[in-house]
N, CA, C and O atoms as CSV, one atom per row, in Angstrom:
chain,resi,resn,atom,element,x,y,z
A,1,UNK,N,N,106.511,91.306,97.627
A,1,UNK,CA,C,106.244,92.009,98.870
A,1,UNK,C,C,105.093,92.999,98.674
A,1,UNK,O,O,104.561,93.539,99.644
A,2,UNK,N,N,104.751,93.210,97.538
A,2,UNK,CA,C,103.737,94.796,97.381
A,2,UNK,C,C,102.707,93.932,97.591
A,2,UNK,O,O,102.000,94.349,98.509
A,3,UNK,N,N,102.262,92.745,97.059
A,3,UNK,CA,C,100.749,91.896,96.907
A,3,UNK,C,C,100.742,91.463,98.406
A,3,UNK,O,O,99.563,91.412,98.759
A,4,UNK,N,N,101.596,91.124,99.452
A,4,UNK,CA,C,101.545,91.053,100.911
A,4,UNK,C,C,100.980,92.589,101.478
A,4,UNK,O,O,100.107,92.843,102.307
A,5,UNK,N,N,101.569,93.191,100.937
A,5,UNK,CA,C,101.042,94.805,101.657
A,5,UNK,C,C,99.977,95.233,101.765
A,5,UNK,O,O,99.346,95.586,102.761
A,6,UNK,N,N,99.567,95.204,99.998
A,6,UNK,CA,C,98.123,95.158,99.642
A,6,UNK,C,C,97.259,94.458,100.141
A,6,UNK,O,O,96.106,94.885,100.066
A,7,UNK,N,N,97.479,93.264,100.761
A,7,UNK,CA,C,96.403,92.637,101.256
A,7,UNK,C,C,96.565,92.814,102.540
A,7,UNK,O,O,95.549,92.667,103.218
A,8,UNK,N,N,97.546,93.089,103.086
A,8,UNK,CA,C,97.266,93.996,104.736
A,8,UNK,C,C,96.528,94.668,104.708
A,8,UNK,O,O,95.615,94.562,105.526
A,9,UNK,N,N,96.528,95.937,103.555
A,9,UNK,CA,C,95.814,96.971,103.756
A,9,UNK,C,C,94.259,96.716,103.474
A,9,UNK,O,O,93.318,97.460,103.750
A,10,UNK,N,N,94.244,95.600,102.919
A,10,UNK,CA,C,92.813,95.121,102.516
A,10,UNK,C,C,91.973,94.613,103.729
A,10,UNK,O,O,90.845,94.799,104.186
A,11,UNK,N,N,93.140,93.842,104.038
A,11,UNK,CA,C,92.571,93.267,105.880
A,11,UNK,C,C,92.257,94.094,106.950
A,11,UNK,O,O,91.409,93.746,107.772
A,12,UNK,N,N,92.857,95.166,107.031
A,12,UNK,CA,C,92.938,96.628,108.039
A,12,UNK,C,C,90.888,97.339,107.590
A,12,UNK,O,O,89.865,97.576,108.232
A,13,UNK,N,N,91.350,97.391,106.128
A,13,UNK,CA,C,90.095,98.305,105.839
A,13,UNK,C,C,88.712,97.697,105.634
A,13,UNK,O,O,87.629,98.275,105.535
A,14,UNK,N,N,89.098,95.948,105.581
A,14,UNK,CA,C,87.518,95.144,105.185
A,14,UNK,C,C,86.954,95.248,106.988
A,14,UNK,O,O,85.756,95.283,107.268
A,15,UNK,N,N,87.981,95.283,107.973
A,15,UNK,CA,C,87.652,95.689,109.337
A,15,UNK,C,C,87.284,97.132,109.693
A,15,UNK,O,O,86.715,97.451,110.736
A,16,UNK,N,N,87.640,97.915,108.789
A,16,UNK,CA,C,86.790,98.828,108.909
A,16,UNK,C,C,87.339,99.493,109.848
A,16,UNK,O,O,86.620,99.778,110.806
A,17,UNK,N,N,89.003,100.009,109.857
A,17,UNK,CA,C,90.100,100.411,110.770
A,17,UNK,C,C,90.799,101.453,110.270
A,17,UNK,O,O,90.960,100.982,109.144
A,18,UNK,N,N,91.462,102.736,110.219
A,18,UNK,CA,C,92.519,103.082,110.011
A,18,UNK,C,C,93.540,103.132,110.602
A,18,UNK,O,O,93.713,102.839,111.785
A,19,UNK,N,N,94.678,103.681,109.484
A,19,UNK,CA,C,95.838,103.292,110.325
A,19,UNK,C,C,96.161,103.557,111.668
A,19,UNK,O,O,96.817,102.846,112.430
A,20,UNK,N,N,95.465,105.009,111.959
A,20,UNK,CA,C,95.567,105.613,113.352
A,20,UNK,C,C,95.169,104.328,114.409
A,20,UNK,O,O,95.948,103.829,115.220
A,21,UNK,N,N,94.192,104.052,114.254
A,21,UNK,CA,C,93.257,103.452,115.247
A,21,UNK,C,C,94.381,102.122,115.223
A,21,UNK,O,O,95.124,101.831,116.160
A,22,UNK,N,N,94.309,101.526,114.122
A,22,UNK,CA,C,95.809,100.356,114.132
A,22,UNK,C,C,97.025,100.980,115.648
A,22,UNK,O,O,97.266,100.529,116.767
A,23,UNK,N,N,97.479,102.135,114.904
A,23,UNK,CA,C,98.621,102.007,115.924
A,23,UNK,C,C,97.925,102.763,117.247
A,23,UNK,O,O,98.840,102.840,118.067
A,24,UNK,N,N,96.605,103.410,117.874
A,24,UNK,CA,C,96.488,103.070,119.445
A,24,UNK,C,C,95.856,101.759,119.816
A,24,UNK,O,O,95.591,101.519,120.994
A,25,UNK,N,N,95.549,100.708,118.635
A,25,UNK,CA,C,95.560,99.398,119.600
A,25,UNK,C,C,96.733,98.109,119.560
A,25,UNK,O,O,96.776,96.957,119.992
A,26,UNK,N,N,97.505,98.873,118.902
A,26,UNK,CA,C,98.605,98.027,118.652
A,26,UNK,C,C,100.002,98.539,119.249
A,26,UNK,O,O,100.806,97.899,119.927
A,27,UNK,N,N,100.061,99.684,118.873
A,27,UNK,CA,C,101.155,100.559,119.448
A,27,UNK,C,C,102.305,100.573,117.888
A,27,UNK,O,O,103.428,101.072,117.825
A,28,UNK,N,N,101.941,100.230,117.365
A,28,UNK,CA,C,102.704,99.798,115.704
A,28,UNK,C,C,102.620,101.552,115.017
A,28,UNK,O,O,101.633,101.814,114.329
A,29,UNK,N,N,103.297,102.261,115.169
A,29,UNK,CA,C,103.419,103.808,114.565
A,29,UNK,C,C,103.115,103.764,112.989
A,29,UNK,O,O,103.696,103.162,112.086
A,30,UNK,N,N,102.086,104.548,112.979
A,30,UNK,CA,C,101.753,104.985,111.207
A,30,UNK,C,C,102.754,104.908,110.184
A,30,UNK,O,O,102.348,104.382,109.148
A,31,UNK,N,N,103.819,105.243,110.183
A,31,UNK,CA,C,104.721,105.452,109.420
A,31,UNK,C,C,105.761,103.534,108.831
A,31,UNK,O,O,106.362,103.019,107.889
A,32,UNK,N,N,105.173,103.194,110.612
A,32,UNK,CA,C,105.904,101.655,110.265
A,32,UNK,C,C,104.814,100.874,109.442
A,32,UNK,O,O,105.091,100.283,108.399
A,33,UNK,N,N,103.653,100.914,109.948
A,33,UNK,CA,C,102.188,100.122,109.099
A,33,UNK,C,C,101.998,100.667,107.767
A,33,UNK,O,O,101.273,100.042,106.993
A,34,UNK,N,N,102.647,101.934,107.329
A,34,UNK,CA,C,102.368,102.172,105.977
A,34,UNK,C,C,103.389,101.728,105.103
A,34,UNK,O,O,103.284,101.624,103.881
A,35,UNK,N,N,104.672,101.397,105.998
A,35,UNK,CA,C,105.661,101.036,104.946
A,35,UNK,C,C,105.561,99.282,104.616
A,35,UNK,O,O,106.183,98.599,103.803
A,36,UNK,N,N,104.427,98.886,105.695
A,36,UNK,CA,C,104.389,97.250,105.669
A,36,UNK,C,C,102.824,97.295,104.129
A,36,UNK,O,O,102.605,96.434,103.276
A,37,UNK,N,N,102.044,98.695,104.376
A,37,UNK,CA,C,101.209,98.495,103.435
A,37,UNK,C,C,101.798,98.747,102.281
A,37,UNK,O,O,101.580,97.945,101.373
A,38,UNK,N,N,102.642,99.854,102.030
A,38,UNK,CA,C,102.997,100.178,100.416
A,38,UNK,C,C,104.361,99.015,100.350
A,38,UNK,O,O,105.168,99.371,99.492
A,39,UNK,N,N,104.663,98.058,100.885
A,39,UNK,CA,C,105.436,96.818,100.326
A,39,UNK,C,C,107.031,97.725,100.666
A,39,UNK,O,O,107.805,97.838,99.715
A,40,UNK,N,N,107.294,98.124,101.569
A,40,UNK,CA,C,108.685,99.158,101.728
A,40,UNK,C,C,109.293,97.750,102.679
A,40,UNK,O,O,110.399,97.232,102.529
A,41,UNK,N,N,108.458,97.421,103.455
A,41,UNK,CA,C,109.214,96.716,104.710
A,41,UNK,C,C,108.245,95.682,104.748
A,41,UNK,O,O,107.277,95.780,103.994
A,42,UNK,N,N,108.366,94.556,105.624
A,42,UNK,CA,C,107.926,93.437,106.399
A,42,UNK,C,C,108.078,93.651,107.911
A,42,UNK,O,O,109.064,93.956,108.583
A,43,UNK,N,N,106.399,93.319,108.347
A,43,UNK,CA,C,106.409,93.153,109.846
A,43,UNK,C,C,107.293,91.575,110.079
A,43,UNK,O,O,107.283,90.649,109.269
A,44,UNK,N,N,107.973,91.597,111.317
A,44,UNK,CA,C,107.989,90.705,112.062
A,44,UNK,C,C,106.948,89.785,112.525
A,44,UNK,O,O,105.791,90.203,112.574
A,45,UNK,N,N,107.291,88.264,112.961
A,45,UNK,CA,C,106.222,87.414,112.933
A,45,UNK,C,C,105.461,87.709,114.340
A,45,UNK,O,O,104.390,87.195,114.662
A,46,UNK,N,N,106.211,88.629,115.117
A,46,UNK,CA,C,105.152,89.247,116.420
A,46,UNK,C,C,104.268,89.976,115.844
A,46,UNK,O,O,103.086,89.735,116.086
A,47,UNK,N,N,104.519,90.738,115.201
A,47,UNK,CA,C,104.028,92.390,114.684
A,47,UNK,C,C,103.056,91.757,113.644
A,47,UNK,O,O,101.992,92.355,113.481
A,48,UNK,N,N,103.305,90.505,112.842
A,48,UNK,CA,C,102.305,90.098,111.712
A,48,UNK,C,C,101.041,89.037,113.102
A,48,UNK,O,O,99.829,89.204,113.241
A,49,UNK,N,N,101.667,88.355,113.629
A,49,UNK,CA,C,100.586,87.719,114.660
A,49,UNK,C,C,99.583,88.857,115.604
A,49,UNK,O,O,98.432,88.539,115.900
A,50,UNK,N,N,100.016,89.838,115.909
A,50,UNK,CA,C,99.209,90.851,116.115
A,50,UNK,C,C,98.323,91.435,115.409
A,50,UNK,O,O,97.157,91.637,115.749
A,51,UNK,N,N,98.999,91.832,114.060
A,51,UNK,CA,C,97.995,92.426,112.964
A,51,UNK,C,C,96.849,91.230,112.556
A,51,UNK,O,O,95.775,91.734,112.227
A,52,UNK,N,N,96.877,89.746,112.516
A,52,UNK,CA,C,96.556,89.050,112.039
A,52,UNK,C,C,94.974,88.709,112.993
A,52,UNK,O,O,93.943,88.566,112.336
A,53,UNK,N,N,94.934,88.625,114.248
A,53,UNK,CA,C,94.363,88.805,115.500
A,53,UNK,C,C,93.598,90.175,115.052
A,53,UNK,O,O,92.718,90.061,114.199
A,54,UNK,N,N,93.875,91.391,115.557
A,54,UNK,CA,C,93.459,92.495,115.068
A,54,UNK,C,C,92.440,92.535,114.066
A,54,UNK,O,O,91.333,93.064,114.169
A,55,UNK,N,N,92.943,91.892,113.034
A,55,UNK,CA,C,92.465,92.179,111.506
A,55,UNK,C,C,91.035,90.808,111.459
A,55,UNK,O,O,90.019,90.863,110.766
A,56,UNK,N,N,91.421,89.738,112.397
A,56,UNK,CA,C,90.510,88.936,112.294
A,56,UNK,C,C,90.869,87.977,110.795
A,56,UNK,O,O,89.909,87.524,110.171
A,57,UNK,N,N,92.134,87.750,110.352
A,57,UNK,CA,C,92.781,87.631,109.593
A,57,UNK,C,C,93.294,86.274,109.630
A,57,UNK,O,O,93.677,85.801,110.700
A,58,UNK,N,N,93.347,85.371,108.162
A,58,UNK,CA,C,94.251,84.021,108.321
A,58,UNK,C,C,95.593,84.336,107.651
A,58,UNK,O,O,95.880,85.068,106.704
A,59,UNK,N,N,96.094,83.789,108.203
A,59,UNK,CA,C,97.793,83.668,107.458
A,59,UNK,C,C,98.154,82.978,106.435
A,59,UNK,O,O,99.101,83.184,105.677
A,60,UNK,N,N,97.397,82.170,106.424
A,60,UNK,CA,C,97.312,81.419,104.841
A,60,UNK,C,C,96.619,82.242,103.812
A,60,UNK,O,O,97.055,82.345,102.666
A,61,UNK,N,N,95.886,82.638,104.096
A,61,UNK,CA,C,94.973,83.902,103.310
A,61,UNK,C,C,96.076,85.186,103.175
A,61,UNK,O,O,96.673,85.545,102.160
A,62,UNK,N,N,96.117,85.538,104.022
A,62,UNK,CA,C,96.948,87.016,104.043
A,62,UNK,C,C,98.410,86.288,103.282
A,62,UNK,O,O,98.363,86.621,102.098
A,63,UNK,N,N,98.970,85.905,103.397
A,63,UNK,CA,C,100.210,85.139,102.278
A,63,UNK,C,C,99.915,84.721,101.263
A,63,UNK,O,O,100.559,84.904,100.230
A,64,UNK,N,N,98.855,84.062,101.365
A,64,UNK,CA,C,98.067,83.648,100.304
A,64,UNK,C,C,99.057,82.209,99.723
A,64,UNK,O,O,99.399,81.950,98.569
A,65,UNK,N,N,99.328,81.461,100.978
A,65,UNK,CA,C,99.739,79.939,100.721
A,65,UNK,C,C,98.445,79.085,100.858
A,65,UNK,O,O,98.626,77.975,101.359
A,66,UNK,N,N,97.137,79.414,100.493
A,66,UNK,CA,C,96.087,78.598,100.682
A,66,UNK,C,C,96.132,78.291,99.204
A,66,UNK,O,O,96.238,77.081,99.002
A,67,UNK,N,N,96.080,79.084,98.032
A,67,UNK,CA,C,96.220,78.857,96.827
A,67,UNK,C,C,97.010,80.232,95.553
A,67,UNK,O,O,96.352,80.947,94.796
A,68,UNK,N,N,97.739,80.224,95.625
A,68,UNK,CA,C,98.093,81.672,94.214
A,68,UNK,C,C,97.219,81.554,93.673
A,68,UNK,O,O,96.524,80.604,93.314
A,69,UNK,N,N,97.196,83.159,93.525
A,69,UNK,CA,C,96.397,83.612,92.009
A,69,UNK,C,C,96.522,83.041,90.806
A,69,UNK,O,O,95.518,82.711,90.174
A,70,UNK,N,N,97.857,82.835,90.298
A,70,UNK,CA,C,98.871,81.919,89.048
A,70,UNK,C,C,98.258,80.714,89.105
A,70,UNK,O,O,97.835,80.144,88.100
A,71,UNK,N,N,98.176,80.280,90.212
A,71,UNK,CA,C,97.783,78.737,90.700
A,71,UNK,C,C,96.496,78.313,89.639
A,71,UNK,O,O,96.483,77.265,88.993
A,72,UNK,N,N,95.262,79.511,89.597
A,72,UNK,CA,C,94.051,79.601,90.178
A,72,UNK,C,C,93.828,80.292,88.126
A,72,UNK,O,O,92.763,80.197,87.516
A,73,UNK,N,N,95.024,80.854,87.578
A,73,UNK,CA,C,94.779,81.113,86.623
A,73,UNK,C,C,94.530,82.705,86.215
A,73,UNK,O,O,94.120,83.190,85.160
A,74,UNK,N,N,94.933,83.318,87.440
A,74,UNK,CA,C,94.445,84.788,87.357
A,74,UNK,C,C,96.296,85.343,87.559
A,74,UNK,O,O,97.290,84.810,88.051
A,75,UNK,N,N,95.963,86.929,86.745
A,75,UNK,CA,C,96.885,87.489,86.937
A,75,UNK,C,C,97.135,88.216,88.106
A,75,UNK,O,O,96.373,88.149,89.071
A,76,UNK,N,N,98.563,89.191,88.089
A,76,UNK,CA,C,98.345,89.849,89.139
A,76,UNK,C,C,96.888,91.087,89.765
A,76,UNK,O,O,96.468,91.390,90.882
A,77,UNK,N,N,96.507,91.504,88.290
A,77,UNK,CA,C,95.830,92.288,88.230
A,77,UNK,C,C,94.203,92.031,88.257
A,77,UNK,O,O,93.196,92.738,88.284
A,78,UNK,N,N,94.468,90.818,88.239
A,78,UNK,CA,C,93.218,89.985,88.017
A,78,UNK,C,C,92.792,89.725,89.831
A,78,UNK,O,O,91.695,90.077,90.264
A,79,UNK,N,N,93.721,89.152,90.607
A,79,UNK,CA,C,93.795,89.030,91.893
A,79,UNK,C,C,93.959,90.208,92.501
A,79,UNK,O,O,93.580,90.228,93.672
A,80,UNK,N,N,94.284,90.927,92.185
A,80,UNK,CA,C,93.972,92.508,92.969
A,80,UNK,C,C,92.474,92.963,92.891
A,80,UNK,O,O,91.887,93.602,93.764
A,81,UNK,N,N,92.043,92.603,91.910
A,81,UNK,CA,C,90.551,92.963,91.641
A,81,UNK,C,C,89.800,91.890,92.606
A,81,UNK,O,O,88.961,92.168,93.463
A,82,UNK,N,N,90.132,91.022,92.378
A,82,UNK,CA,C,89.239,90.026,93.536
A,82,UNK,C,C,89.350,89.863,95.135
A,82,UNK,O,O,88.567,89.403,95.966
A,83,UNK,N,N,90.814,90.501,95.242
A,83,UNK,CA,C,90.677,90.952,96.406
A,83,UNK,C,C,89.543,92.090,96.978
A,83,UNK,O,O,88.767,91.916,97.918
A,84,UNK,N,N,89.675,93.269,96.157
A,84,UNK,CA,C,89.186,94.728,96.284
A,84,UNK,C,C,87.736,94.183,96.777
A,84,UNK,O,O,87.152,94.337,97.850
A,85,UNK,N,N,87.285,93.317,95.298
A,85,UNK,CA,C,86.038,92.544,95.616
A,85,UNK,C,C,85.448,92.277,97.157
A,85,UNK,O,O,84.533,92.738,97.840
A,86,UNK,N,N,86.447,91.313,97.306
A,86,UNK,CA,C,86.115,90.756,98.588
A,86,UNK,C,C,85.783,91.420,99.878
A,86,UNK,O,O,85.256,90.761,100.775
A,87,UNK,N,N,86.138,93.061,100.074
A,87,UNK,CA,C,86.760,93.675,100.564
A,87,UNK,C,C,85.406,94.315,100.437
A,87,UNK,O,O,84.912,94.588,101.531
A,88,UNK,N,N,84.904,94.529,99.716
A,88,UNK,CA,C,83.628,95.285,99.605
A,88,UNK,C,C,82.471,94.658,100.869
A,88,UNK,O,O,82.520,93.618,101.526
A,89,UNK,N,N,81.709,95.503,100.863
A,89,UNK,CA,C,80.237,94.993,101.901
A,89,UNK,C,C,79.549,94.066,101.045
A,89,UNK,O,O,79.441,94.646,99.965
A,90,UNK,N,N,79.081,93.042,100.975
A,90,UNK,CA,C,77.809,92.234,100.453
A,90,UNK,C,C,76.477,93.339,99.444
A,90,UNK,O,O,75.877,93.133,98.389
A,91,UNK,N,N,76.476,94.149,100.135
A,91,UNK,CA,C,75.479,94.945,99.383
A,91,UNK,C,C,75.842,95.460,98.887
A,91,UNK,O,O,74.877,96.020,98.366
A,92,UNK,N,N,77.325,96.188,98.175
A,92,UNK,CA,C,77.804,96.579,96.887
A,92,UNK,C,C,78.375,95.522,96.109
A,92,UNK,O,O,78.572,95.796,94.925
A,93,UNK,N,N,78.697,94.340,96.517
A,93,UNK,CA,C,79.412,93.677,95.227
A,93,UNK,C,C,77.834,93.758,94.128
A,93,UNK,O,O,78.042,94.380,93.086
A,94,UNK,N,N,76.873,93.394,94.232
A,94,UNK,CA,C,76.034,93.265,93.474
A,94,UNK,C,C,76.209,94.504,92.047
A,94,UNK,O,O,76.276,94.364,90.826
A,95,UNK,N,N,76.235,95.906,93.136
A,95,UNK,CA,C,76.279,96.924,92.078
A,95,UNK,C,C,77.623,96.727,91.551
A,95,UNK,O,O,77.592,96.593,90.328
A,96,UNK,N,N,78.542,96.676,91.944
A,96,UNK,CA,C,80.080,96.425,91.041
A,96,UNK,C,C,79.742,94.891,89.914
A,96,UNK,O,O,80.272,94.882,88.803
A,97,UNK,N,N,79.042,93.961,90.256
A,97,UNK,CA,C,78.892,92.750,89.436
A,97,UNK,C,C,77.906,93.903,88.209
A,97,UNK,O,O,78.357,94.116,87.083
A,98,UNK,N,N,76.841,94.399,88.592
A,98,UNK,CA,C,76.285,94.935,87.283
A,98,UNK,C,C,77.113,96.077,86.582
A,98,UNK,O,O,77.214,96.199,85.361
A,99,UNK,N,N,77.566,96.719,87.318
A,99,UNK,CA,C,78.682,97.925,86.610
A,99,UNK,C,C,79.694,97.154,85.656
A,99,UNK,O,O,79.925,97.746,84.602
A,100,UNK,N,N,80.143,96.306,85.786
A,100,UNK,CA,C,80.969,95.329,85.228
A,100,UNK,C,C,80.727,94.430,83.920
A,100,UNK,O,O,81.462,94.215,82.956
A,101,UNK,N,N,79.152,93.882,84.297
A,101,UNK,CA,C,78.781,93.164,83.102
A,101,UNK,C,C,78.143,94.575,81.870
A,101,UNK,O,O,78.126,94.370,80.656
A,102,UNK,N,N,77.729,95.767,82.421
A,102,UNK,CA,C,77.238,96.994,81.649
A,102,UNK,C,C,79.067,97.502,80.838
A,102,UNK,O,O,79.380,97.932,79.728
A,103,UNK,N,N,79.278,97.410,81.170
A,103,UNK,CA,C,81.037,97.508,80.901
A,103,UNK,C,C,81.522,96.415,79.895
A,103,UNK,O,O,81.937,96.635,78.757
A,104,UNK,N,N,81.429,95.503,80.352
A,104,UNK,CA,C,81.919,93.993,78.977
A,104,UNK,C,C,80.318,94.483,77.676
A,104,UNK,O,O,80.672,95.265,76.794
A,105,UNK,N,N,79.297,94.193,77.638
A,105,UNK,CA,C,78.450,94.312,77.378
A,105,UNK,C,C,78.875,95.586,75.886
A,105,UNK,O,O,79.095,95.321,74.704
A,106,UNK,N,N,78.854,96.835,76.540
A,106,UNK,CA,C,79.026,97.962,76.109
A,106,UNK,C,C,80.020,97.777,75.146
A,106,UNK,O,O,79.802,97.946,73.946
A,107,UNK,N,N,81.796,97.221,75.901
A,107,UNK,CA,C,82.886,96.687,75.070
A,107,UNK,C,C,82.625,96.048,73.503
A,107,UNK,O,O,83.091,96.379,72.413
A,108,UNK,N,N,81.373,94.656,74.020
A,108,UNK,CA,C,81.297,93.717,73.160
A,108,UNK,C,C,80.478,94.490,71.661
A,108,UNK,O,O,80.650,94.132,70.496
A,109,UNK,N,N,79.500,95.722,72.200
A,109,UNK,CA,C,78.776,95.948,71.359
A,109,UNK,C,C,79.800,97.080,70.454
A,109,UNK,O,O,79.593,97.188,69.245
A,110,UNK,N,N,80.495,97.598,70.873
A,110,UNK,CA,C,81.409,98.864,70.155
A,110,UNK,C,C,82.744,98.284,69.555
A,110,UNK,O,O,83.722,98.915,69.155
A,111,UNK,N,N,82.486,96.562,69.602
A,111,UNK,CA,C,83.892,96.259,69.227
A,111,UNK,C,C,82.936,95.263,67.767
A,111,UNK,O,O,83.579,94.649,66.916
């Protein structure tokens, strides 16, 4: 349930939304959308077809029955990162791809 949450909250913010603004176009109260983001609760399949619309969002994606991470060879932590990724604007993944290889790089030379 937490990796469903997380990627709500990923879907909410790659739209470029907070929660406020969520609940005056939804009517969904802060307190209920944060417990669906920190993995406390599950929306209903009204309340998830709304967010999903909203968010501009697939359901196979947001469940992530299009393919697991496990599936795909990545861990949990590994798929959290590629989410975050995704989630970014086009014009920063570049700087996170070089921050990253300056990072392995650095690793490889001090190890």
């Amino acid at each position: 349930m937490e990796e469903f949450g997380f990627a709500l909250r990923v879907a909410r913010e790659k739209r470029g939304l907070t929660q406020t603004q969520v609940m005056q176009l939804t009517g969904i109260n802060n307190k209920t959308l944060s417990g669906y983001e920190n993995g406390v609760s599950e929306p209903d399949l009204q309340t998830l077809a709304t967010l999903l619309r909203l968010y501009h969002a697939s359901a196979d994606r947001l469940l992530r029955l299009e393919s697991r991470p496990q599936a795909r060879g990545l861990s949990a932590d590994e798929a959290q990162l590629l989410a975050l990724y995704r989630a970014l604007p086009e014009e920063t993944r570049g700087e996170v791809s070089a921050m990253l290889r300056a990072l392995a790089d650095h690793h490889r030379e001090s190890t």
